[in-house]
Wavefront OBJ file of the C-alpha trace (Angstrom):
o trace
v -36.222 44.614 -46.701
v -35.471 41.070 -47.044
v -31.957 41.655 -47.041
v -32.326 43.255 -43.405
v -34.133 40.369 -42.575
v -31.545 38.346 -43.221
v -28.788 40.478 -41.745
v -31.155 40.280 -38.607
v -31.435 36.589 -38.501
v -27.348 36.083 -39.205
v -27.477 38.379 -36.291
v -29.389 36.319 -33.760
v -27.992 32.635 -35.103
v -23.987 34.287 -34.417
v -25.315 35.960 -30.631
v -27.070 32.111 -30.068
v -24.084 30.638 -30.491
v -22.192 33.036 -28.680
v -24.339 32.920 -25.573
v -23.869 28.544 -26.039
v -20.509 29.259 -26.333
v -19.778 31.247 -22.826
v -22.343 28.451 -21.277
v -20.179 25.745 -22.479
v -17.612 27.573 -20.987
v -19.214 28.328 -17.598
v -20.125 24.817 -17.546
v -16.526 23.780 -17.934
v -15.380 26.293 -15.159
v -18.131 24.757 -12.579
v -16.634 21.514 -13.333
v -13.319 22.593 -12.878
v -14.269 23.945 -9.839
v -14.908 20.975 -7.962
v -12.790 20.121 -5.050
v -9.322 18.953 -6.627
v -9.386 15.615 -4.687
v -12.254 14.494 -6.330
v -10.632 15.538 -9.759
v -7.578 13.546 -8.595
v -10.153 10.747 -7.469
v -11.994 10.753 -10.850
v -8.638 11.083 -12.902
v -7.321 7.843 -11.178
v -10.574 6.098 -11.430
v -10.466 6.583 -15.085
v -7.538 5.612 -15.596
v -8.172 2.104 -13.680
v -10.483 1.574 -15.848
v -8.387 2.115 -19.113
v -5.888 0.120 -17.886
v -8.692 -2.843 -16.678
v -9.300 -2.523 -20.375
v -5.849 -2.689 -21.673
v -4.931 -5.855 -19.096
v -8.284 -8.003 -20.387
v -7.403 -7.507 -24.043
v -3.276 -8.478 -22.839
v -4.956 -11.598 -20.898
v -6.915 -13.044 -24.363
v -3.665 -13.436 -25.985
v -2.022 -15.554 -23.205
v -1.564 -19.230 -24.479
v -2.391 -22.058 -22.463
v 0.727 -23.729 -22.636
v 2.172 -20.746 -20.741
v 0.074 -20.506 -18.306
v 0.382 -24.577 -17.941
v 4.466 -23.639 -17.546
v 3.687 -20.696 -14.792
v 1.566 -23.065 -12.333
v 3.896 -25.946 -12.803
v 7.071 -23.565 -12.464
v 4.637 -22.376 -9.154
v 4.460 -25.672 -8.126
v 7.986 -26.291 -7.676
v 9.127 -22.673 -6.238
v 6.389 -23.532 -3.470
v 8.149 -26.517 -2.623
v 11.722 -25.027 -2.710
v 10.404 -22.387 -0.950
v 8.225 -24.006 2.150
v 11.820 -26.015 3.307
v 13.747 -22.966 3.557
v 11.042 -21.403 5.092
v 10.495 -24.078 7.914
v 14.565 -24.369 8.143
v 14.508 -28.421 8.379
v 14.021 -30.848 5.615
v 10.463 -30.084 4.259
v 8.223 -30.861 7.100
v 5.852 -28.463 6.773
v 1.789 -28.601 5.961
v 1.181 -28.260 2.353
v -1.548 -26.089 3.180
v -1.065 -22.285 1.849
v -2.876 -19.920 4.418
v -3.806 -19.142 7.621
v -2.337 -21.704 9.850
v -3.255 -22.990 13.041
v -1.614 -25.469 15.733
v 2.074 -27.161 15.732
v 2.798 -25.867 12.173
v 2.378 -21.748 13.190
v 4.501 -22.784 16.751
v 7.223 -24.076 14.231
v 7.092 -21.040 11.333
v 6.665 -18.508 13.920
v 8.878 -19.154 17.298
v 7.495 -17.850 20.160
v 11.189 -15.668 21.089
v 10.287 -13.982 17.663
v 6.518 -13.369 18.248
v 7.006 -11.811 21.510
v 9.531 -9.542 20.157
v 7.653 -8.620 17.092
v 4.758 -7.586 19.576
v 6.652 -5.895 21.566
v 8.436 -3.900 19.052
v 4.866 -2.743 17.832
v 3.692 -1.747 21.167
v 6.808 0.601 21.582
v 6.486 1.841 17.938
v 2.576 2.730 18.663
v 3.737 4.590 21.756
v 6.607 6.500 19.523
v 3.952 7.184 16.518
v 3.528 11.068 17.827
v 7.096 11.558 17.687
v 7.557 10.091 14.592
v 4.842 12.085 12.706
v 5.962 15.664 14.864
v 9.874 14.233 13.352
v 9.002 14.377 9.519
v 6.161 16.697 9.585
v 2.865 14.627 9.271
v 1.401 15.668 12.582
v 0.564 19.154 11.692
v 0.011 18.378 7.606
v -3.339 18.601 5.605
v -2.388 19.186 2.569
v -1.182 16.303 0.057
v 2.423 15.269 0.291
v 4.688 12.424 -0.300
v 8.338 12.706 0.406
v 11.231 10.196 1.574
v 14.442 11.337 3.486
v 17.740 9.459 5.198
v 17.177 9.638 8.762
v 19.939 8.870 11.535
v 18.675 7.235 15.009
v 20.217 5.133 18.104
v 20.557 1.952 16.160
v 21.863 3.887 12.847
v 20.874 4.853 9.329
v 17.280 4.613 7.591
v 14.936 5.145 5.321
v 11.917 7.233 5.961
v 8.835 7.315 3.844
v 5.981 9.337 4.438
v 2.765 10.133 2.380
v 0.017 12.414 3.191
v -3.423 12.654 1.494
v -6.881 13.836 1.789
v -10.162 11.132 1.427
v -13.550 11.819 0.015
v -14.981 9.913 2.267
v -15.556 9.793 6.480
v -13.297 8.302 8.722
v -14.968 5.161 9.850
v -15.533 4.421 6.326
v -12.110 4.971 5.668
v -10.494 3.550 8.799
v -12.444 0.209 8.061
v -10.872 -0.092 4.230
v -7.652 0.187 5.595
v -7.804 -2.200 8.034
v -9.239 -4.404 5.788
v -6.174 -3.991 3.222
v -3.608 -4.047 5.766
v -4.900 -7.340 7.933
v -5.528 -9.260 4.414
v -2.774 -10.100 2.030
v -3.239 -7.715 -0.417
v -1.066 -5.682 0.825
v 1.920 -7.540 -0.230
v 3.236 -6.236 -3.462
v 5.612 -8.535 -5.615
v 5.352 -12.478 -5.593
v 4.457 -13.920 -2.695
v 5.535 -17.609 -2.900
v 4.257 -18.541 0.528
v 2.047 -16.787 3.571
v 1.440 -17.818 6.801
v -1.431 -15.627 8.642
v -3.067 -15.910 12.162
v -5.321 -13.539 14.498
v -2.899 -13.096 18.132
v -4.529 -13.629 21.279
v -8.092 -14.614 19.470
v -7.884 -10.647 18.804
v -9.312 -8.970 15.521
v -6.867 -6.104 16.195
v -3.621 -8.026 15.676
v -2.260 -10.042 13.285
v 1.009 -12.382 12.976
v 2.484 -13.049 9.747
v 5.237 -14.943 8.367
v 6.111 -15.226 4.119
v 8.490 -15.773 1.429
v 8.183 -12.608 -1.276
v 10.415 -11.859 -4.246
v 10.607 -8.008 -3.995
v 11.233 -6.429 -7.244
v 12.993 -2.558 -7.758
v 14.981 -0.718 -10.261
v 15.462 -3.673 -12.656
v 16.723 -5.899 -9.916
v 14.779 -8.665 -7.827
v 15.669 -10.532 -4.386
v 14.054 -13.372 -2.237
v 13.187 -12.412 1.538
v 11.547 -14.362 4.438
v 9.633 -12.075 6.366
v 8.540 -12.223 10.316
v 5.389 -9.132 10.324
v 2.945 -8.308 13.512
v 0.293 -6.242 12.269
v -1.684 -4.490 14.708
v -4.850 -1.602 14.950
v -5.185 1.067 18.084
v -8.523 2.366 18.098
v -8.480 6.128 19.505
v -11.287 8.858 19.754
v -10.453 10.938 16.247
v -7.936 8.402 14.729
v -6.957 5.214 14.203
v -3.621 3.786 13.781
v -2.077 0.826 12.147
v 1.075 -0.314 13.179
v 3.214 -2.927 11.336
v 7.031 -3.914 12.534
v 8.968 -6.556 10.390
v 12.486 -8.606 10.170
v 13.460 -9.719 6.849
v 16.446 -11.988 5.473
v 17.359 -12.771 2.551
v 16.495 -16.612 1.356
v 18.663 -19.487 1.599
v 20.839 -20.084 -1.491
v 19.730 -16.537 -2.598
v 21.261 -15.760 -6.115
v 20.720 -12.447 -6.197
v 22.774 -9.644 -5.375
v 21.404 -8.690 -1.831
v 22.198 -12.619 -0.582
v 24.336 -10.928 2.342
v 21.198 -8.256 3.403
v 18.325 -8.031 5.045
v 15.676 -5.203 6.673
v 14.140 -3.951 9.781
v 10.561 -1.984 9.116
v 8.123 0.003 11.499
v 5.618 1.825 9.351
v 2.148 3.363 10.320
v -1.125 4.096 8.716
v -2.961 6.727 10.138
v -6.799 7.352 9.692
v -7.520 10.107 11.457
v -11.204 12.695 10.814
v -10.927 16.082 8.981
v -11.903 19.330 11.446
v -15.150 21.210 10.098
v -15.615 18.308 7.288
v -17.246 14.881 8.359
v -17.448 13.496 4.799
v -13.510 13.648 4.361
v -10.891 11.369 6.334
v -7.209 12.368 6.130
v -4.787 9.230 5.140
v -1.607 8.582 6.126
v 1.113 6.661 5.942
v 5.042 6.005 7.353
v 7.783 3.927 6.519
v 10.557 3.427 8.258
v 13.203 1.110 7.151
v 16.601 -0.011 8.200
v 18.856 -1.941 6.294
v 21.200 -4.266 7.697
v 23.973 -6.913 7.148
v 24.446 -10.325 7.971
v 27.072 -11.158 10.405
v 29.147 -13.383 7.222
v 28.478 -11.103 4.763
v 31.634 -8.461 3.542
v 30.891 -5.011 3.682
v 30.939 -2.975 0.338
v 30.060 0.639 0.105
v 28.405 0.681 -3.525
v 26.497 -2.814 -2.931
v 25.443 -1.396 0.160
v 24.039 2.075 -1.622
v 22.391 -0.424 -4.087
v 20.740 -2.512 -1.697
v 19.405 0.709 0.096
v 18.215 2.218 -3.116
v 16.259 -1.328 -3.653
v 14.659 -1.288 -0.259
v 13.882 2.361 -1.246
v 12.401 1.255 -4.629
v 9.846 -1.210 -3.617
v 8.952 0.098 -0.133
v 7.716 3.568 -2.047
v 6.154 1.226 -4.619
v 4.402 -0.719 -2.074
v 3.016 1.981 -0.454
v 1.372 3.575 -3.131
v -0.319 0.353 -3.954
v -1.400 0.101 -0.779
v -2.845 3.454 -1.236
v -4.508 2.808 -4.568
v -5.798 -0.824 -3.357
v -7.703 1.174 -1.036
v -9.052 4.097 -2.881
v -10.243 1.616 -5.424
v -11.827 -0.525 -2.194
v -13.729 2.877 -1.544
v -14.498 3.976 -4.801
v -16.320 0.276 -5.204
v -18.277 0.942 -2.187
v -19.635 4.189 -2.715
v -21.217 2.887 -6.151
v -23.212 0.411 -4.202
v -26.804 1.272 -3.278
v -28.040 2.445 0.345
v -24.697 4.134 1.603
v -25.960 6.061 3.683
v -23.565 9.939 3.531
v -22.355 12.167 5.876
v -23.651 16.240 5.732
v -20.302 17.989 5.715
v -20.607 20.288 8.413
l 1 2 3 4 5 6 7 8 9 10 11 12 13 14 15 16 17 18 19 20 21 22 23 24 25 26 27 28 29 30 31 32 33 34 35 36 37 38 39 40 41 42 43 44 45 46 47 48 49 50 51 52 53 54 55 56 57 58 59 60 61 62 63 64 65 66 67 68 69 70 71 72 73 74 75 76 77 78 79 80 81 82 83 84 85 86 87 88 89 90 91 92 93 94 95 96 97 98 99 100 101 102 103 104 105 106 107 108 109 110 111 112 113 114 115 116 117 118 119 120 121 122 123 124 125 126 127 128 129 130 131 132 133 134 135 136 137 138 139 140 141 142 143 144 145 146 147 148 149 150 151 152 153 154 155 156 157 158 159 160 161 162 163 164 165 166 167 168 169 170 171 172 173 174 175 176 177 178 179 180 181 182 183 184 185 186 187 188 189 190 191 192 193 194 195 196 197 198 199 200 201 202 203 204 205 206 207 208 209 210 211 212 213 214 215 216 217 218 219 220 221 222 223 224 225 226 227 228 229 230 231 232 233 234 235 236 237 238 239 240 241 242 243 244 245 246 247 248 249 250 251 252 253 254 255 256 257 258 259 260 261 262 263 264 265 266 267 268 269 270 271 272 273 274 275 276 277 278 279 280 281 282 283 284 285 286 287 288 289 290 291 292 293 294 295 296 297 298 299 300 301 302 303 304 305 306 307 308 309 310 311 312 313 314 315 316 317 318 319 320 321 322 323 324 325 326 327 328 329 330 331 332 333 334 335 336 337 338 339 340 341 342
């Protein structure tokens, strides 16, 4: 008798743990039957945090005699810097910012503002060819992809992403404004940049800056001429930037001779049948070009456009992170009020 007892209660412990074991396992189903951007979204956020982990641990061991070195070596690279950015003998407001007055009418001539604005006004009328061109228009599902292109004024680079947002569009659309009219956006180091609102206008933004852009082992100086600028339609909203860059004065690097054209777009635009998601996109175009002294060599050329590739594709998915992480920090706080997905 007692031994059937027993066999009975070995019985029921083994079925227990069977029926835990096939919960466990529904449990891990459900979960991994969440919508895979928020799997994504929770994958990425977790590893930000690892990595916030990893970088304050790295930052305790820095010495303070190096970091006395980097400002001082800053400090000097700012000054070498703001006289080849003004183009005459140093006489140029110390000041490291927005900039207002004489000083923005010297950095930024009025010949180059007016065709910086101009170009982005064309390239906003041209963004519905571009996107029908490399296949964003019609895409909803995630995608990012970069192809050699040939148009009227040559070869170039296009770079397109395509992604899908947890969150609603005017949520959305207002983090990447936010990103893309700051300074943020700028990825590599930014010795100087000049900033300034157009036409007393929140929608536009002029820019001017010195960057050292860094790909495939390699590194070059640029001064960049940017106007920035945000159309507001019913569904969407689009963010146009259009650029010149040349390569510093004195330049050591390889790429002394080259320089870039950019038009790129960042498209907010609402999800159909889905309030609480945003679709997120984004388009780089960029043409590399030559100065008028410098010689022409095939494999130096095929470098320099598989640096401009490099650090474009890198910027842009900082740009995309940067933002995520911008909406990720929101959601956490208290009171957001949340679309019903309808």
């Amino acid at each position: 008798m007692e031994e059937q007892l027993q066999s009975l209660r070995q019985q029921y412990i083994e079925n227990k743990d069977s029926t835990n074991t096939t919960i466990t396992t529904r449990s891990i189903v459900d979960t991994a039957g969440k919508p895979p951007v928020w799997r994504d979204m929770a994958s990425t956020q977790q590893l930000r945090r690892e990595q916030a982990e990893r970088e304050n641990a790295r930052l305790k061991l820095v010495l303070e005699s190096q970091i006395k070195l980097a400002k001082s070596m800053e400090a000097v690279m700012q000054r070498r810097t703001r006289q080849q950015l003004a183009g005459f003998n140093g006489v140029v407001s110390d000041a490291v910012g927005d900039v207002e007055g004489p000083t923005w009418d010297l950095l930024l001539d009025k010949d180059t503002y007016d065709m910086l604005l101009a170009r982005a006004e064309s390239a906003y009328h041209e963004v519905n060819e571009v996107l029908a061109a490399n296949g964003l228009k019609y895409l909803e599902t995630a995608c990012t992809n970069a192809q050699m292109r040939e148009g009227p004024e040559g070869m170039y680079v296009d770079i397109f992403t395509n992604k899908m947002l947890p969150f609603d569009f005017k949520t959305a659309a207002e983090a990447v404004w936010t990103h893309f009219r700051g300074s943020e956006k700028h990825r590599g180091n930014l010795y100087e940049n000049f900033s300034k609102d157009v036409e007393s206008s929140s929608d536009t933004v002029a820019e001017m800056f010195a960057i050292e852009f860094m790909a495939n082992d390699l590194a070059a100086d640029f001064r960049v001429k940017q106007v920035v600028r945000r159309y507001i339609e019913e569904d969407r909203q689009v963010v146009v930037w259009v650029s010149t860059a040349s390569a510093l004065e004195n330049s050591k690097s390889p790429f002394a001779s080259f320089g870039f054209r950019e038009k790129g777009y960042v498209i907010s635009k609402r999800v159909r049948g889905c309030d609480d998601f945003s679709m997120f996109q984004t388009c780089c175009l960029v043409s590399p070009q030559m100065s008028e002294a410098g010689s022409f060599d095939l494999a130096t050329v095929g470098t320099f456009t598989e640096f401009v590739l490099g650090f474009m594709f890198a910027t842009i998915t900082s740009s995309q992170q940067l933002i995520e992480n911008m909406l990720m920090d929101q959601s956490l706080q208290p009171n957001r009020e949340k679309l019903p997905c309808s």
